[in-house]
C-alpha positions as CSV (number, residue, x, y, z in Angstrom):
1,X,-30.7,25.8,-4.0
2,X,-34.3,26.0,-5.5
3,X,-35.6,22.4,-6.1
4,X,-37.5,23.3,-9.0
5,X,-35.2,23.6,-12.3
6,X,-38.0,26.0,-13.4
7,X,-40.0,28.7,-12.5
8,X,-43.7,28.9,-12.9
9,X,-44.7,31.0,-15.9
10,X,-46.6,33.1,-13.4
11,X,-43.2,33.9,-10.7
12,X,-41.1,34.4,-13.8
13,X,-43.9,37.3,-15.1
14,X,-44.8,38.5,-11.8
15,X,-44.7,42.2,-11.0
16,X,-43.1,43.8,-8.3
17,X,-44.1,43.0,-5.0
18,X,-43.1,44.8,-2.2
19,X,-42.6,44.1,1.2
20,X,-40.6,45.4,4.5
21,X,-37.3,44.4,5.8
22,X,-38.0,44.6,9.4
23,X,-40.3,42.7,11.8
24,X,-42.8,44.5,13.7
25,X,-41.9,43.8,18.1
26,X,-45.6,42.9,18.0
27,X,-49.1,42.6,16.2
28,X,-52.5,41.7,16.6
29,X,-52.2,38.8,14.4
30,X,-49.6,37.2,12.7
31,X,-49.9,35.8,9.6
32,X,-47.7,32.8,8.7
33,X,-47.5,32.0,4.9
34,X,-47.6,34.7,2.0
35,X,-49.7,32.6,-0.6
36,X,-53.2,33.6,-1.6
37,X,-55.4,32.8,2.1
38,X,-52.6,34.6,3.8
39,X,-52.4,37.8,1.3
40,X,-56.2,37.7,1.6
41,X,-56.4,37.6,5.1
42,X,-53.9,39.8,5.7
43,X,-56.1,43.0,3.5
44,X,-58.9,41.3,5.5
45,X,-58.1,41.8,9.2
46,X,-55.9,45.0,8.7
47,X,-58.8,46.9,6.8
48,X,-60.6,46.6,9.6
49,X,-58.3,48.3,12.0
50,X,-55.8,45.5,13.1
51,X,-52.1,45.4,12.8
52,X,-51.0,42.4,11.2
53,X,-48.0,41.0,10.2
54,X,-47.3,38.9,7.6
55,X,-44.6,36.3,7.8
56,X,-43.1,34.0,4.8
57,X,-40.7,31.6,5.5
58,X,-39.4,31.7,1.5
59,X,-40.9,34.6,-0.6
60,X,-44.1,35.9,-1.5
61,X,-45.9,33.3,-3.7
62,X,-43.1,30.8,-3.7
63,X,-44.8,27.8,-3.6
64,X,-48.5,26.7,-4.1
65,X,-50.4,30.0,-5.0
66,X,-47.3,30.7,-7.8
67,X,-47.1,27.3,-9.1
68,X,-50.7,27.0,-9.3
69,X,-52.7,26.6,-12.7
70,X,-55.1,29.6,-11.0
71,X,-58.5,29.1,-12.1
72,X,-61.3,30.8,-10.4
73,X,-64.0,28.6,-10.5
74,X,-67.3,27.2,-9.2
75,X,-66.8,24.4,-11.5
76,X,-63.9,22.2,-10.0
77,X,-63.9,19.0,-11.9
78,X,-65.7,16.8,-10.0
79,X,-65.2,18.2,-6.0
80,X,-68.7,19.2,-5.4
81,X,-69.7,15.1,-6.1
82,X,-66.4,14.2,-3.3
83,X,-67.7,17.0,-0.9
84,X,-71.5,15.5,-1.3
85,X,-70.5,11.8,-0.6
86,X,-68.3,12.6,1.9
87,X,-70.2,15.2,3.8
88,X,-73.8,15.8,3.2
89,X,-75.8,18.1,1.1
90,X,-75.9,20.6,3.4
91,X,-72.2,21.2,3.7
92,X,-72.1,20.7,0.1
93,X,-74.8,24.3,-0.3
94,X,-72.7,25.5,2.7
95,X,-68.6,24.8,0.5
96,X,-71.0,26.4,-2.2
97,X,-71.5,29.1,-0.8
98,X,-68.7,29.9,0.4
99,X,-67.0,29.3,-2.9
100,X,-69.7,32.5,-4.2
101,X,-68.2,35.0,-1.6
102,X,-65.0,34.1,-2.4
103,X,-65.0,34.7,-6.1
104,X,-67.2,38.2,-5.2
105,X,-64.5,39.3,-3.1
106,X,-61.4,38.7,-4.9
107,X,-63.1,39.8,-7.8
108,X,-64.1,43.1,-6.6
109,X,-60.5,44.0,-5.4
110,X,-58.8,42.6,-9.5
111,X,-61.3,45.0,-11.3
112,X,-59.4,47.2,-13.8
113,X,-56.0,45.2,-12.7
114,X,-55.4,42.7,-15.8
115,X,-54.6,39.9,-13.5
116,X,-58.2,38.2,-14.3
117,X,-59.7,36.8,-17.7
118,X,-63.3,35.9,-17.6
119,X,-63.7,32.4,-19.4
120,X,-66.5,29.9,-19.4
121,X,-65.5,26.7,-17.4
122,X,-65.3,23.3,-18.6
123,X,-65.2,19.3,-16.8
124,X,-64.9,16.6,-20.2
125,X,-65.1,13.4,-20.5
126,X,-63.8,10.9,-23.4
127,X,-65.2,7.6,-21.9
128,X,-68.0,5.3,-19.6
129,X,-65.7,6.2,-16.4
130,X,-65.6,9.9,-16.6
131,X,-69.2,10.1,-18.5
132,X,-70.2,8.6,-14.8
133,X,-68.3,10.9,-12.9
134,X,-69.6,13.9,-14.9
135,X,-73.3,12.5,-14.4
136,X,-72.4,12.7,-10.5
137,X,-71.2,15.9,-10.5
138,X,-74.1,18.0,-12.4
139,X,-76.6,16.2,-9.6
140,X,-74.3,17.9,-6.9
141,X,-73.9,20.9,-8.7
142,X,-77.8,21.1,-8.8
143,X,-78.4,20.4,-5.5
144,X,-75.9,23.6,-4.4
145,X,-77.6,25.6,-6.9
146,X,-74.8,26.1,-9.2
147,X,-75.7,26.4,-12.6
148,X,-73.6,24.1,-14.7
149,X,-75.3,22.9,-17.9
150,X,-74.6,18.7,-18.5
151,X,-74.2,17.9,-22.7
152,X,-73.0,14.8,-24.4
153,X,-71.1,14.6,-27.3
154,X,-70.1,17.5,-29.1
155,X,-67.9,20.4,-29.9
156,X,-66.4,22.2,-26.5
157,X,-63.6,24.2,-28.3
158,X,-60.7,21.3,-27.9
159,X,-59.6,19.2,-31.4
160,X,-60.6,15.9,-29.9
161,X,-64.2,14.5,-29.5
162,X,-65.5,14.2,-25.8
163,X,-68.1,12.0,-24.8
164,X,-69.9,14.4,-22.4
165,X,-69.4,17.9,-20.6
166,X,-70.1,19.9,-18.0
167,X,-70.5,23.9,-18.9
168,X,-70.0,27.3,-16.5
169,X,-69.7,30.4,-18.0
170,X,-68.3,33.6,-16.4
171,X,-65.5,32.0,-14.3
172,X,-62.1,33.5,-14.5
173,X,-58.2,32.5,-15.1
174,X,-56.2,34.6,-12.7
175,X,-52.2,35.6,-12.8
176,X,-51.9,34.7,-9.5
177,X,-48.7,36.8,-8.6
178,X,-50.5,39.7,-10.1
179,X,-53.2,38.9,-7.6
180,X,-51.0,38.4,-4.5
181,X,-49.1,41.9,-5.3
182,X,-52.7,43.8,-5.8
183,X,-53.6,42.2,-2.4
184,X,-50.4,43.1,-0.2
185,X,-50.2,46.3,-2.0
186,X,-53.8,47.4,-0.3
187,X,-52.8,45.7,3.2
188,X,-49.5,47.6,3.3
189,X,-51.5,50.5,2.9
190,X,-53.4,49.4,5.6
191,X,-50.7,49.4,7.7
192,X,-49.8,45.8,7.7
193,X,-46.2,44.2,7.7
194,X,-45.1,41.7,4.5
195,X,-41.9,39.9,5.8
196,X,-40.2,37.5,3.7
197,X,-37.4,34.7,4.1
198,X,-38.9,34.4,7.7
199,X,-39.8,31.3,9.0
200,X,-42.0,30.8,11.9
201,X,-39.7,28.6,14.4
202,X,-41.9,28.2,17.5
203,X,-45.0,29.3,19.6
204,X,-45.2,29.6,23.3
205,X,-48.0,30.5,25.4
206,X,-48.5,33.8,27.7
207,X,-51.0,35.3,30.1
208,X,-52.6,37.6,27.2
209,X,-51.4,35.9,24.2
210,X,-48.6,34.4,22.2
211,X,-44.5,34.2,21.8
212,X,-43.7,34.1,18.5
213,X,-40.4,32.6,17.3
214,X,-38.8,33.4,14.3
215,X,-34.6,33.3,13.1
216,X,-34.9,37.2,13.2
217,X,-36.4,38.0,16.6
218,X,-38.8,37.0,19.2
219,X,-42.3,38.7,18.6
220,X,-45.9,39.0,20.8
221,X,-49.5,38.7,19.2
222,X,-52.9,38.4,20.2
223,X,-53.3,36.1,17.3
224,X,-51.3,33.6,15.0
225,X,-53.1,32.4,11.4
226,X,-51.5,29.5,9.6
227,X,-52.4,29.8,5.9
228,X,-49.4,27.2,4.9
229,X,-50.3,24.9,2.6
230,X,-49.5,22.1,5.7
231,X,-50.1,24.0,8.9
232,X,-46.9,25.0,10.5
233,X,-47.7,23.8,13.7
234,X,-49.3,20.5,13.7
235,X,-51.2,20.2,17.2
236,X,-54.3,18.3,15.1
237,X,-52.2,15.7,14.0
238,X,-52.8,17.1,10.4
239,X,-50.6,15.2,8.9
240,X,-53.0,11.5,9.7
241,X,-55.8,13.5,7.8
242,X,-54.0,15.0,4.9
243,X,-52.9,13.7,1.5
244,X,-50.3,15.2,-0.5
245,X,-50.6,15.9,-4.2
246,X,-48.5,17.1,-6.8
247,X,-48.7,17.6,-10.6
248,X,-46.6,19.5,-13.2
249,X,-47.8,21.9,-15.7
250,X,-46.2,23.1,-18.8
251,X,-46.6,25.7,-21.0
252,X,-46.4,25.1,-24.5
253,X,-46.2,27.5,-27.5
254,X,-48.5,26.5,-30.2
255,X,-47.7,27.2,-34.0
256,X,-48.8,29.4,-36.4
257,X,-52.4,28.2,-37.8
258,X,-53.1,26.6,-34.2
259,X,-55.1,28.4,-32.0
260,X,-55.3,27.7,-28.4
261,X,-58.7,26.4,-26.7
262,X,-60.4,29.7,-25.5
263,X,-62.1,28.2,-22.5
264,X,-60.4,26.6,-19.0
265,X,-60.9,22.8,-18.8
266,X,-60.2,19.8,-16.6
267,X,-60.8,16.2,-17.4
268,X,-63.1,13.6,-15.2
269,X,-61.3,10.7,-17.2
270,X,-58.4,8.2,-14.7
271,X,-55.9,10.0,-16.4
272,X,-56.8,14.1,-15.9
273,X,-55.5,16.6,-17.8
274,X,-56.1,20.7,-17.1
275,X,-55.8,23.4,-19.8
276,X,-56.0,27.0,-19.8
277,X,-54.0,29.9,-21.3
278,X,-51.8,32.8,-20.1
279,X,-49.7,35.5,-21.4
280,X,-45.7,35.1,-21.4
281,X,-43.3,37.5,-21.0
282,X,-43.2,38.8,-24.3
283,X,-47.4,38.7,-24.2
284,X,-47.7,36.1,-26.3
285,X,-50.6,33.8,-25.7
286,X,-49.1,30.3,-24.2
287,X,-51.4,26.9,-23.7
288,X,-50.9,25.7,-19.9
289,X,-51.3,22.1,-19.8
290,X,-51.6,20.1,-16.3
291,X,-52.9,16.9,-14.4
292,X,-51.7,13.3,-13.7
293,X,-51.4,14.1,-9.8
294,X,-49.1,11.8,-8.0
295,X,-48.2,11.2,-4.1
296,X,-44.7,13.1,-3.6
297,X,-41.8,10.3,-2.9
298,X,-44.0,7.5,-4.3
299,X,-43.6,8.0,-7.7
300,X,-40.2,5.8,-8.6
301,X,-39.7,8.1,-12.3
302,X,-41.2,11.9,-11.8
303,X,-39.3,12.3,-15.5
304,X,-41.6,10.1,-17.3
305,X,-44.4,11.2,-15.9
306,X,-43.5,15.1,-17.3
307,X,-42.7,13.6,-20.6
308,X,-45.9,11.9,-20.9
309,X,-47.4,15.6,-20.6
310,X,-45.6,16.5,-23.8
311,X,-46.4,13.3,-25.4
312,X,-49.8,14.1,-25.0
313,X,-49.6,18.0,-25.6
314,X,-47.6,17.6,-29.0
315,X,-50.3,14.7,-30.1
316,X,-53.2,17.1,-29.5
317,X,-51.4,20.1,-30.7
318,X,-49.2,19.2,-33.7
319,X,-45.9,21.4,-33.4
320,X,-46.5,22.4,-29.6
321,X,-43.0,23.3,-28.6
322,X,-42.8,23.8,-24.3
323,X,-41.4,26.9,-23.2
324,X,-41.0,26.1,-19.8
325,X,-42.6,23.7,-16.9
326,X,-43.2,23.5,-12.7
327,X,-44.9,21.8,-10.2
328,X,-47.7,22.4,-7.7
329,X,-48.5,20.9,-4.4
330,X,-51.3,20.6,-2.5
331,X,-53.1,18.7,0.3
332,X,-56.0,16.7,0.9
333,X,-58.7,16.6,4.0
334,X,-59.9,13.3,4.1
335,X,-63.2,14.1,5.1
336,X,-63.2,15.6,1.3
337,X,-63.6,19.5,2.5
338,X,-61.1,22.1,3.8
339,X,-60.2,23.3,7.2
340,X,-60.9,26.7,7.8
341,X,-60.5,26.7,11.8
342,X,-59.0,26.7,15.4
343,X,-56.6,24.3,16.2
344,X,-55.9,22.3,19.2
345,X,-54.0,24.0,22.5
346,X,-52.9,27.5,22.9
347,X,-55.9,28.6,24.4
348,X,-57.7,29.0,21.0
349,X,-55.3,31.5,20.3
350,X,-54.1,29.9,17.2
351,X,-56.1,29.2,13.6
352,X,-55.0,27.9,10.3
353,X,-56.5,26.4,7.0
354,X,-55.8,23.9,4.7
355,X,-56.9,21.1,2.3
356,X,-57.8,22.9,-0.4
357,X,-57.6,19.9,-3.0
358,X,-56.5,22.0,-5.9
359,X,-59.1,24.9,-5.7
360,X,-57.1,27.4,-3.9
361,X,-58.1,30.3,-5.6
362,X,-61.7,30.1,-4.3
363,X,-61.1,27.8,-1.1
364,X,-58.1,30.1,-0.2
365,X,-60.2,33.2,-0.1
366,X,-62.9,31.5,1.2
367,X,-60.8,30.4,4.1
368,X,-59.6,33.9,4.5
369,X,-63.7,35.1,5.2
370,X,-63.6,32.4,8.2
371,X,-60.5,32.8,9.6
372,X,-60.9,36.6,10.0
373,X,-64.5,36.3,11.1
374,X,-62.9,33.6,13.5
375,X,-60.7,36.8,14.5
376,X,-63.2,38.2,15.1
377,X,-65.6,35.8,17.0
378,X,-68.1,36.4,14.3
379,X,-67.4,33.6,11.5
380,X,-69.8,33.5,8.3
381,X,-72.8,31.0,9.3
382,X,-71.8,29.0,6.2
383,X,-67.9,28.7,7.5
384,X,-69.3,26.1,9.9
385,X,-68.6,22.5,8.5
386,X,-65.4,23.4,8.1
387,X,-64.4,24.3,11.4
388,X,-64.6,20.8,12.5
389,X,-62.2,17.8,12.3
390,X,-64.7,15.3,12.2
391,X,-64.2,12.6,9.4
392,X,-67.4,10.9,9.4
393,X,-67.7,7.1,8.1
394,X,-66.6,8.0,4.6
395,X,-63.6,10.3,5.7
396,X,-63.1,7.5,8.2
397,X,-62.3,5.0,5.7
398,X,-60.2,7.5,3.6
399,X,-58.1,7.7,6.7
400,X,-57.6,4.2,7.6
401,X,-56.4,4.1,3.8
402,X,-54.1,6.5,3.6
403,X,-52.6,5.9,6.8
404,X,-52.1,2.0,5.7
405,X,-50.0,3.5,2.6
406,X,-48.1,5.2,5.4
407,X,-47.1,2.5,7.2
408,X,-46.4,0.2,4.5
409,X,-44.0,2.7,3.1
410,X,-42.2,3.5,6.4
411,X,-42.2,0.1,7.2
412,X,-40.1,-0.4,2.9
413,X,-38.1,2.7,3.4
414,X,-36.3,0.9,6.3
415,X,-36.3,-2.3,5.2
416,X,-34.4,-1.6,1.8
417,X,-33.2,2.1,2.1
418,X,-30.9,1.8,-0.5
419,X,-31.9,2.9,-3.8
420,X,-29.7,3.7,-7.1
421,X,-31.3,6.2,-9.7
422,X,-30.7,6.7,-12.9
423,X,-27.9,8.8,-14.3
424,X,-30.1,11.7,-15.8
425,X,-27.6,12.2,-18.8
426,X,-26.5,15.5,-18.3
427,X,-23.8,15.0,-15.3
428,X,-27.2,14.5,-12.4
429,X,-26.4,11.2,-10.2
430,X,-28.5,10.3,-6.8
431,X,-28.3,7.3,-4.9
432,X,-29.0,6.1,-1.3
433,X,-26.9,4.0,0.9
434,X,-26.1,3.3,4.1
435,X,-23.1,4.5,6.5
436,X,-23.6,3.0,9.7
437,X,-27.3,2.7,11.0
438,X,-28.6,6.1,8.9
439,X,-29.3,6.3,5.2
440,X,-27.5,8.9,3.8
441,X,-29.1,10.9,0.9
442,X,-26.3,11.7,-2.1
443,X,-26.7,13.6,-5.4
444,X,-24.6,15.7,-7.8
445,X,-26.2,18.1,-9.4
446,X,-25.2,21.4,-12.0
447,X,-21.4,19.9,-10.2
448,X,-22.4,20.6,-6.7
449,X,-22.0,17.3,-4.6
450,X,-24.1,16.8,-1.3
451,X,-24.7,14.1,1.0
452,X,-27.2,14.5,3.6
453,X,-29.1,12.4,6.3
454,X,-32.1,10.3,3.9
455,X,-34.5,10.3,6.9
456,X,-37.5,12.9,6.8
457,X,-37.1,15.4,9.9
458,X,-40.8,14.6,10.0
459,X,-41.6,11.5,11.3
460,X,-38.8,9.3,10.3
461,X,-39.4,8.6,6.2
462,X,-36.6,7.4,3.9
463,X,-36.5,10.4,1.2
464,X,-37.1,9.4,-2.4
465,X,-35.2,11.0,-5.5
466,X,-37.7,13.7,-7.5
467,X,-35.7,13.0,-11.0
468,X,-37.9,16.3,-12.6
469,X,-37.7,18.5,-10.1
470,X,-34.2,17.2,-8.5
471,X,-35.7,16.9,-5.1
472,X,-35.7,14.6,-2.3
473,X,-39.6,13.6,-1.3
474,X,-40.8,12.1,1.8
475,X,-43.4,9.3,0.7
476,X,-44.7,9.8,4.1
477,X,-46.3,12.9,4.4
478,X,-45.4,14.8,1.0
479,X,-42.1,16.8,2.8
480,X,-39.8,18.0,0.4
481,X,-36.2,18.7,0.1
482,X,-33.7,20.1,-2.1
483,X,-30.1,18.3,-2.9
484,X,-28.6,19.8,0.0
485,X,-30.9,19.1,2.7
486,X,-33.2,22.0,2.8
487,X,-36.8,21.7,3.6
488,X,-38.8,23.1,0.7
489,X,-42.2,22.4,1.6
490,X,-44.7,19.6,3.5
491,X,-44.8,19.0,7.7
492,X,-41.1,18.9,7.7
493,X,-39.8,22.1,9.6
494,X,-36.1,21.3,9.8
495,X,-33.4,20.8,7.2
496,X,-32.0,17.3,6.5
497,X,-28.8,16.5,8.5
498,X,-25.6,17.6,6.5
499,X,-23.6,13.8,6.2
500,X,-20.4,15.8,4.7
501,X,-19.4,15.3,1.0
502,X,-20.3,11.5,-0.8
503,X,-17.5,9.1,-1.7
């Protein structure tokens, strides 16, 4: 049971992708998570002569990289401003940088393959607070030498005025599953091994390497990446330095005598918004519309906050009718800048990155450079900064921040587990309540009835009801379940207890 009702535009278009049914005995390295810094470092390491395998615990592209809005581009909003206050100019030239090689490389390998559009790149505004923000960013986009040209008002391609802009052309809007099947398609040839509906179970230590785990067998390597979107194995205590964020996007169908903005854009307003367009199946040209991130489980109607996308989609674009809509999550360092590193234990033997903050397409490739020059004990000299766990003052203070949210919604969850929702009009009922000391989780959805255990296998949360995506989402730490108990995504690594049918 999917807890999405929909899939992405980009899953339900996606070529074939092929992988292997059996899992190798051994490996150099072992991947663990088929999205784009896996794919990527997969073609990576086994193009230079290693045998790599390639695990997925769900398939190929199943969450972040296919549900993404895919936009490659050195112009992300306003990240190179976060990245600057947070960390310094010279990690700022050095996330730059890094950024450049990625685009380079992935670019090189999508040449002739359709799954990439060249489009010129756009951050609005349309008041003071995101004029502000915008001012910020072109000053850090200056000082790491990215060209981005800084306007006030005028015309940008969208039918609404904007107060300011920020302009980067020759960027590109990706179909990310096309990308992902170009990518295993080369590292297959290169001998690797793509396994899906594998999940990586646990990791012990031996003289000359690593036990790998997994529901199918029990497999050696020299090596083991992490390129989930939250690290499978947690031995940094990710989970105190990363925020979970999620938004929908929607694609829309515009009518006849409206054309679609030809450029991709992103808002620096409170209240973002991200648009692009893409092909659907038919080849019709769709408008993608996104933004409005929220924390997963603290948002108490997920529904409204999808409607209020086509409020503001059918305002813009008179007659826009949506054709379909998903969700995309994605996680947060607080120091402001990606991991791209070793992790704690295991003799070094084990590596992962995360904390993209939305720009996977360029952070996940650029992750993919460091972790196979990590491989390789020869790591780009820019790949540096983000080696390192330290939070300094500002990621310090995000920390304490987040953390408090924690707590506090631990400490509610407990206090007053029980929690009616809405009947969703069309036969969907969830409700918490207690039997005994545990919350028990219960829904009925499409006529299936479930109750399962409401506490997060994670670190003890009190699930919250998704009424979008039918879900239940840890406040905690962004875990995510479907109606029967099974983990979908986040820290969480084990199902929710079965509680037997509700009353």
């Amino acid at each position: 049971m999917d807890g999405n009702r929909e899939r992405s535009l980009w899953r339900e278009t996606s070529p074939l992708i092929e992988t292997d049914a059996d899992l190798p005995i051994d490996a150099d390295v072992v991947v663990v998570g088929a999205g784009l810094a896996g794919a990527a470092t997969t073609l990576m390491l086994s193009s230079r002569g290693h045998r790599v395998a390639l695990l997925e615990a769900h398939r190929v592209g199943a969450r972040t990289t296919g549900d993404s809005t895919a936009k490659l581009s050195l112009l992300q909003g306003t990240t190179l401003s976060a990245v600057l206050e947070g960390s310094g100019p010279a990690t700022l030239r050095a996330y730059a940088q890094g950024n450049e090689h990625a685009q380079l490389w992935l670019r090189d390998r999508l040449h002739g393959t359709g799954a990439e559009e060249r489009r010129t790149a756009y951050t609005y505004a349309t008041g003071p607070e995101g004029d502000e923000a915008l001012r910020r960013e072109s000053a850090a986009c200056a000082l790491a030498g990215i060209s981005a040209r800084l306007e006030g008002p005028g015309d940008i391609g969208l039918p609404f005025p904007v107060t300011s802009s920020l302009s980067l052309p020759d960027q590109s809007q990706l179909h990310p599953m096309a990308v992902l099947a170009q990518l295993l398609r080369d590292a297959r040839r290169h001998g690797a091994a793509v396994v899906e509906n594998c999940r990586l179970t646990a990791v012990h230590d031996e003289a000359e390497g690593l036990v790998i785990e997994t529901p199918r067998r029990t497999m050696r390597t020299r090596l083991l990446i992490l390129t989930t979107g939250f690290p499978a194995l947690d031995r940094n205590a990710f989970f105190a330095q990363l925020t979970p964020s999620r938004q929908f996007v929607v694609s829309y169908r515009l009518p006849d005598g409206i054309d679609p903005p030809e450029g991709m854009y992103l808002s620096a307003d409170p209240v973002t918004r991200s648009l692009r367009t893409a092909r659907g199946a038919d080849g019709e040209t769709l408008l993608l519309v996104g933004g409005d991130s929220y924390v997963p489980g603290r948002d108490p109607e997920t529904a409204e906050r999808l409607a209020s996308i086509d409020r503001w989609t059918t305002e813009t674009f008179p007659g826009a009718s949506r054709t379909r809509w998903w969700a995309a999550q994605d996680y947060r360092m607080a120091n402001g800048r990606p991991f791209m590193g070793r992790v704690a234990g295991h003799a070094g033997r084990v590596l992962a990155a995360t904390g993209f903050a939305k720009w996977g397409m360029t952070n996940a490739v650029a992750a993919a450079m460091a972790l196979a020059g990590h491989a390789e004990d020869d790591p780009p000299a820019w790949a540096a900064p983000f080696a390192e766990l330290s939070t300094g003052r500002h990621g310090a203070a995000e920390m304490v921040k987040a953390n408090a949210s924690v707590a506090a919604g631990l400490a509610r969850g407990w206090v007053n587990p029980e929690q009616s929702y809405p009947d969703a009009g069309d036969g969907v009922r969830a409700r918490i309540r207690r039997r005994g000391i545990t919350p028990v989780a219960e829904s009925q959805v499409d006529g299936r009835v479930c109750a399962v255990s409401a506490v997060c296998t994670h670190l003890g949360g009190i699930v919250r009801w998704n009424s979008a995506e039918r879900t239940w989402d840890c406040p905690l730490h962004g875990s995510r379940f479907a109606p029967d108990g099974k983990v979908l995504e986040g820290p969480a690594q084990r199902n929710l207890a079965q509680k037997g049918r509700s009353a």
